[in-house]
C-alpha positions in Angstrom: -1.7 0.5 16.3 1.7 1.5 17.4 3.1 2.7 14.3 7.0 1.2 14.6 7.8 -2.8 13.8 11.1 -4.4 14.6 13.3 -5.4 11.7 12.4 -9.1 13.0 8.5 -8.4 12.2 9.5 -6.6 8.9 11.7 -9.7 7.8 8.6 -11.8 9.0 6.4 -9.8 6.8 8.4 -10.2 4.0 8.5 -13.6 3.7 5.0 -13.9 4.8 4.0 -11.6 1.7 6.4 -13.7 -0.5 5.2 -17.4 1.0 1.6 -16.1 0.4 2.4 -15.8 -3.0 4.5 -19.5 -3.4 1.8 -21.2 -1.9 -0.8 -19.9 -4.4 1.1 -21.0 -7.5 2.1 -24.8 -5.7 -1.4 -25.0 -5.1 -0.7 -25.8 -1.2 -1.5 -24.1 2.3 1.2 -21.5 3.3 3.7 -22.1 5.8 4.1 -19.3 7.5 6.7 -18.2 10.7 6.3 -17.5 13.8 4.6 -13.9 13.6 5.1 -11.8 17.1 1.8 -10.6 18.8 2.3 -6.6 16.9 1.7 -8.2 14.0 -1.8 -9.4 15.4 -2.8 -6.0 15.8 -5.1 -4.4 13.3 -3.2 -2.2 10.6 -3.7 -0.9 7.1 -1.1 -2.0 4.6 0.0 -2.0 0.9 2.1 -4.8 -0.5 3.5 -3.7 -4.1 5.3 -5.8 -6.0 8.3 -4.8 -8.6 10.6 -6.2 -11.3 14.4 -6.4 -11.1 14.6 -3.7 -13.1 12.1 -1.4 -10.6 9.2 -1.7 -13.0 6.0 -2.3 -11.1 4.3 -5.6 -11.1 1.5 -5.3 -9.2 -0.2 -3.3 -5.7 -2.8 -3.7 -3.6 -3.8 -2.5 -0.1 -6.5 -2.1 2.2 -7.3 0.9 4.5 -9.8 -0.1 6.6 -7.7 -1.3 9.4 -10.2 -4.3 10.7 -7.8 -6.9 10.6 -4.6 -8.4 11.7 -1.8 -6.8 10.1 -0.3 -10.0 9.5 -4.1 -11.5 7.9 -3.8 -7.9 5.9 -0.4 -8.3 4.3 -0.5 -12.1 3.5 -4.2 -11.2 1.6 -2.5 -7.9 -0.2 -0.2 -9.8 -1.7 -2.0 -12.1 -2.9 -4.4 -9.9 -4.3 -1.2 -7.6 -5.8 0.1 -10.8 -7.5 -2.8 -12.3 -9.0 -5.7 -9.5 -9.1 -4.0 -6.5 -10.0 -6.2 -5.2 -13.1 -3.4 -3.7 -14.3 -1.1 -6.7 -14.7 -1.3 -10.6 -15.7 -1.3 -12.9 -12.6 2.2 -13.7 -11.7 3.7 -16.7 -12.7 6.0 -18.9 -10.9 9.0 -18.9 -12.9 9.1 -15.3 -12.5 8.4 -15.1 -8.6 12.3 -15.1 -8.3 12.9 -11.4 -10.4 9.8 -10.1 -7.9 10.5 -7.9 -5.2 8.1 -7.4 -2.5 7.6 -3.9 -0.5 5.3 -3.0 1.7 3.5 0.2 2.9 2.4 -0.2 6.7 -0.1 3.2 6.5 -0.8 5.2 10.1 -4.0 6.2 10.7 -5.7 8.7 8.6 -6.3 12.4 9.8 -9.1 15.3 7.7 -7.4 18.0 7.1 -8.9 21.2 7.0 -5.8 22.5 4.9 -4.5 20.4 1.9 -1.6 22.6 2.2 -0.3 20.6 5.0 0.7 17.8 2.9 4.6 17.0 2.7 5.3 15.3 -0.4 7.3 11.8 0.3 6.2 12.2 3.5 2.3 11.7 3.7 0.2 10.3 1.7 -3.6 11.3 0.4 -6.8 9.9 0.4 -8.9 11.7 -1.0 -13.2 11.5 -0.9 -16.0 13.3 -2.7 -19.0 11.6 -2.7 -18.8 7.7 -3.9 -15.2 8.1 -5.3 -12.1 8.0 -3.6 -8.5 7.6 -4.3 -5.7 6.8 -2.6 -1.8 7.5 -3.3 0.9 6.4 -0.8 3.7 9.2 -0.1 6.4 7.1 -1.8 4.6 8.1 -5.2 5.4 11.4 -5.2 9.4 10.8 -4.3 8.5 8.6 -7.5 7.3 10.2 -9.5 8.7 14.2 -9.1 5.7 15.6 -7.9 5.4 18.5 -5.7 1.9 19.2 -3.8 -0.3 20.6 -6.0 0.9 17.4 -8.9 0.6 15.0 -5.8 -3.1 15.9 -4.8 -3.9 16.3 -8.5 -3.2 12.9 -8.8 -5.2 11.7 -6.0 -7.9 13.3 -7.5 -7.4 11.4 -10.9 -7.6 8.5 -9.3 -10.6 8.9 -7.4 -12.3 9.7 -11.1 -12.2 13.8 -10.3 -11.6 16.6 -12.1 -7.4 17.5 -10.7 -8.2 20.4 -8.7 -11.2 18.7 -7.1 -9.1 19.0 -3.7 -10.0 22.6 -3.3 -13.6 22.0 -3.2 -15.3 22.5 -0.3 -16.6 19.2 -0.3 -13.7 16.9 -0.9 -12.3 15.4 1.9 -8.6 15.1 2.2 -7.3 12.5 4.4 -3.5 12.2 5.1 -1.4 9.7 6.6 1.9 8.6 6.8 3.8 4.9 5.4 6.2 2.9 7.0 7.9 1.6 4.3 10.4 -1.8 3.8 11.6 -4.4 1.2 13.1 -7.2 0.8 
Protein backbone atom coordinates (compact mmCIF):
# COMPACT_ATOMS: atom_id res chain seq x y z
CA UNK A 1 0.00 0.00 0.00
CA UNK A 2 1.17 3.42 -0.70
CA UNK A 3 1.75 4.70 2.69
CA UNK A 4 0.36 8.63 2.19
CA UNK A 5 -3.79 9.41 2.12
CA UNK A 6 -5.12 12.74 1.10
CA UNK A 7 -6.77 14.92 3.82
CA UNK A 8 -10.05 14.05 1.69
CA UNK A 9 -9.57 10.16 2.52
CA UNK A 10 -8.55 11.02 6.10
CA UNK A 11 -11.76 13.16 6.66
CA UNK A 12 -13.55 10.12 4.85
CA UNK A 13 -12.17 7.82 7.40
CA UNK A 14 -13.16 9.73 10.14
CA UNK A 15 -16.53 9.90 9.68
CA UNK A 16 -16.61 6.46 8.39
CA UNK A 17 -15.00 5.25 11.89
CA UNK A 18 -17.55 7.56 13.67
CA UNK A 19 -20.78 6.50 11.38
CA UNK A 20 -19.72 2.88 12.07
CA UNK A 21 -20.13 3.52 15.43
CA UNK A 22 -23.85 5.62 15.17
CA UNK A 23 -25.19 3.04 13.24
CA UNK A 24 -24.44 0.31 15.81
CA UNK A 25 -26.20 2.12 18.70
CA UNK A 26 -29.45 3.22 16.12
CA UNK A 27 -29.60 -0.29 15.34
CA UNK A 28 -29.52 0.65 11.37
CA UNK A 29 -27.08 -0.07 8.31
CA UNK A 30 -24.32 2.68 8.07
CA UNK A 31 -24.30 5.23 5.55
CA UNK A 32 -21.28 5.66 4.51
CA UNK A 33 -19.50 8.43 1.74
CA UNK A 34 -18.15 8.13 -1.09
CA UNK A 35 -14.65 6.35 -0.23
CA UNK A 36 -11.80 6.97 -3.19
CA UNK A 37 -10.29 3.77 -4.70
CA UNK A 38 -6.77 4.11 -1.99
CA UNK A 39 -9.02 3.45 0.49
CA UNK A 40 -9.90 0.02 -1.23
CA UNK A 41 -6.48 -1.02 -0.92
CA UNK A 42 -5.46 -3.49 1.74
CA UNK A 43 -3.86 -1.66 4.93
CA UNK A 44 -3.42 -2.34 8.62
CA UNK A 45 -4.98 0.13 10.88
CA UNK A 46 -5.77 1.08 14.57
CA UNK A 47 -8.83 3.21 15.40
CA UNK A 48 -8.49 4.46 19.19
CA UNK A 49 -10.96 6.19 20.71
CA UNK A 50 -10.58 9.11 23.52
CA UNK A 51 -12.48 11.24 25.95
CA UNK A 52 -12.70 15.08 25.86
CA UNK A 53 -10.42 15.20 28.41
CA UNK A 54 -7.71 12.77 26.41
CA UNK A 55 -8.50 9.77 28.51
CA UNK A 56 -8.72 6.70 26.48
CA UNK A 57 -11.93 5.00 25.64
CA UNK A 58 -11.21 2.28 23.72
CA UNK A 59 -8.49 0.72 20.67
CA UNK A 60 -8.40 -1.84 18.50
CA UNK A 61 -6.53 -2.70 15.30
CA UNK A 62 -5.65 -5.32 12.97
CA UNK A 63 -2.17 -6.02 11.38
CA UNK A 64 -2.73 -8.47 9.00
CA UNK A 65 -3.32 -6.26 6.15
CA UNK A 66 -5.93 -8.66 4.14
CA UNK A 67 -8.53 -6.21 3.76
CA UNK A 68 -9.66 -2.97 2.44
CA UNK A 69 -8.46 -0.22 4.48
CA UNK A 70 -11.78 1.22 4.43
CA UNK A 71 -13.54 -2.54 5.48
CA UNK A 72 -10.52 -2.42 8.26
CA UNK A 73 -11.17 0.89 9.82
CA UNK A 74 -15.05 0.81 9.79
CA UNK A 75 -14.67 -2.96 11.70
CA UNK A 76 -11.81 -1.39 14.27
CA UNK A 77 -13.95 0.94 15.43
CA UNK A 78 -16.53 -0.89 15.98
CA UNK A 79 -14.68 -3.35 17.75
CA UNK A 80 -12.72 -0.31 19.79
CA UNK A 81 -16.15 1.01 20.81
CA UNK A 82 -18.01 -1.90 21.83
CA UNK A 83 -15.27 -4.90 22.46
CA UNK A 84 -12.59 -3.29 24.05
CA UNK A 85 -12.02 -5.64 27.29
CA UNK A 86 -10.74 -2.88 28.83
CA UNK A 87 -13.78 -0.53 28.71
CA UNK A 88 -17.81 -0.70 28.87
CA UNK A 89 -19.36 -0.58 25.33
CA UNK A 90 -19.94 2.97 24.39
CA UNK A 91 -23.11 4.46 24.74
CA UNK A 92 -24.84 6.80 22.62
CA UNK A 93 -25.27 9.74 24.73
CA UNK A 94 -21.65 9.87 25.13
CA UNK A 95 -20.65 9.29 21.27
CA UNK A 96 -20.58 13.21 21.17
CA UNK A 97 -17.39 13.70 24.07
CA UNK A 98 -15.55 10.66 21.82
CA UNK A 99 -12.88 11.40 19.68
CA UNK A 100 -11.80 9.19 17.05
CA UNK A 101 -7.90 8.66 15.85
CA UNK A 102 -6.60 6.50 13.74
CA UNK A 103 -3.18 4.65 13.19
CA UNK A 104 -2.82 3.71 9.43
CA UNK A 105 0.45 1.21 10.21
CA UNK A 106 3.22 0.62 7.12
CA UNK A 107 4.31 -2.60 6.61
CA UNK A 108 6.28 -4.39 9.13
CA UNK A 109 10.16 -4.94 8.76
CA UNK A 110 12.52 -7.92 11.35
CA UNK A 111 15.05 -6.28 12.58
CA UNK A 112 18.16 -7.75 13.31
CA UNK A 113 18.99 -4.81 15.75
CA UNK A 114 16.25 -3.57 18.28
CA UNK A 115 18.53 -0.72 18.56
CA UNK A 116 17.19 0.72 15.50
CA UNK A 117 13.95 1.69 16.90
CA UNK A 118 13.19 5.62 17.08
CA UNK A 119 10.85 6.21 19.82
CA UNK A 120 7.59 8.24 18.43
CA UNK A 121 8.60 7.25 15.38
CA UNK A 122 8.21 3.38 14.88
CA UNK A 123 6.37 1.20 16.45
CA UNK A 124 7.02 -2.67 17.82
CA UNK A 125 5.67 -5.82 17.34
CA UNK A 126 7.13 -8.03 19.03
CA UNK A 127 6.94 -12.32 18.73
CA UNK A 128 8.30 -15.22 20.70
CA UNK A 129 6.62 -18.20 20.26
CA UNK A 130 2.62 -17.99 20.61
CA UNK A 131 2.65 -14.39 22.22
CA UNK A 132 2.99 -11.28 20.58
CA UNK A 133 2.47 -7.69 21.38
CA UNK A 134 2.06 -4.78 19.70
CA UNK A 135 2.60 -0.94 20.63
CA UNK A 136 1.99 1.90 18.06
CA UNK A 137 4.90 4.69 18.13
CA UNK A 138 2.55 7.36 19.41
CA UNK A 139 2.78 5.39 22.92
CA UNK A 140 5.96 6.10 23.64
CA UNK A 141 5.58 10.20 22.82
CA UNK A 142 2.75 9.21 25.42
CA UNK A 143 3.90 7.82 27.69
CA UNK A 144 7.88 9.28 28.19
CA UNK A 145 9.49 6.31 27.16
CA UNK A 146 12.78 6.00 25.67
CA UNK A 147 13.87 2.58 23.80
CA UNK A 148 14.73 0.28 26.22
CA UNK A 149 11.04 1.38 28.38
CA UNK A 150 9.30 1.28 24.84
CA UNK A 151 10.40 -2.43 23.86
CA UNK A 152 9.96 -3.38 27.57
CA UNK A 153 6.65 -2.63 27.11
CA UNK A 154 6.03 -4.49 24.02
CA UNK A 155 7.26 -7.24 25.74
CA UNK A 156 4.73 -6.93 28.63
CA UNK A 157 2.19 -7.00 26.50
CA UNK A 158 3.04 -9.93 24.59
CA UNK A 159 2.99 -11.74 28.26
CA UNK A 160 7.18 -11.69 28.44
CA UNK A 161 9.50 -11.20 30.82
CA UNK A 162 10.73 -6.95 29.84
CA UNK A 163 13.96 -7.66 28.46
CA UNK A 164 12.69 -10.60 26.37
CA UNK A 165 13.65 -8.42 23.17
CA UNK A 166 17.31 -9.33 23.61
CA UNK A 167 16.72 -12.85 23.18
CA UNK A 168 17.79 -14.45 20.37
CA UNK A 169 14.61 -15.73 19.62
CA UNK A 170 12.23 -12.86 19.89
CA UNK A 171 11.41 -11.28 16.83
CA UNK A 172 11.11 -7.60 16.64
CA UNK A 173 9.05 -6.21 14.03
CA UNK A 174 8.96 -2.33 13.39
CA UNK A 175 6.88 -0.14 11.46
CA UNK A 176 5.81 3.16 11.17
CA UNK A 177 1.96 5.02 11.79
CA UNK A 178 0.30 7.48 9.89
CA UNK A 179 -1.56 9.11 12.31
CA UNK A 180 -4.98 11.62 12.24
CA UNK A 181 -8.02 12.72 14.25
CA UNK A 182 -10.84 14.25 14.04
Amino acid sequence: MDFSLSDEDKRVLLGMARESVLSVLEGRQPRFSAASPSLHRNGSAFVTLRGRDGTLRGCIGSISGARPLDETVTEMARAAAFQDPRFSPVEEAELPKIRFEISVLSPFWLTRTPEELTPGVHGAYIKRGGRTGILLPKVAVEQGWDRQQFLNHACLKAGLAPESWKHPDTQVFLFTALDFAE
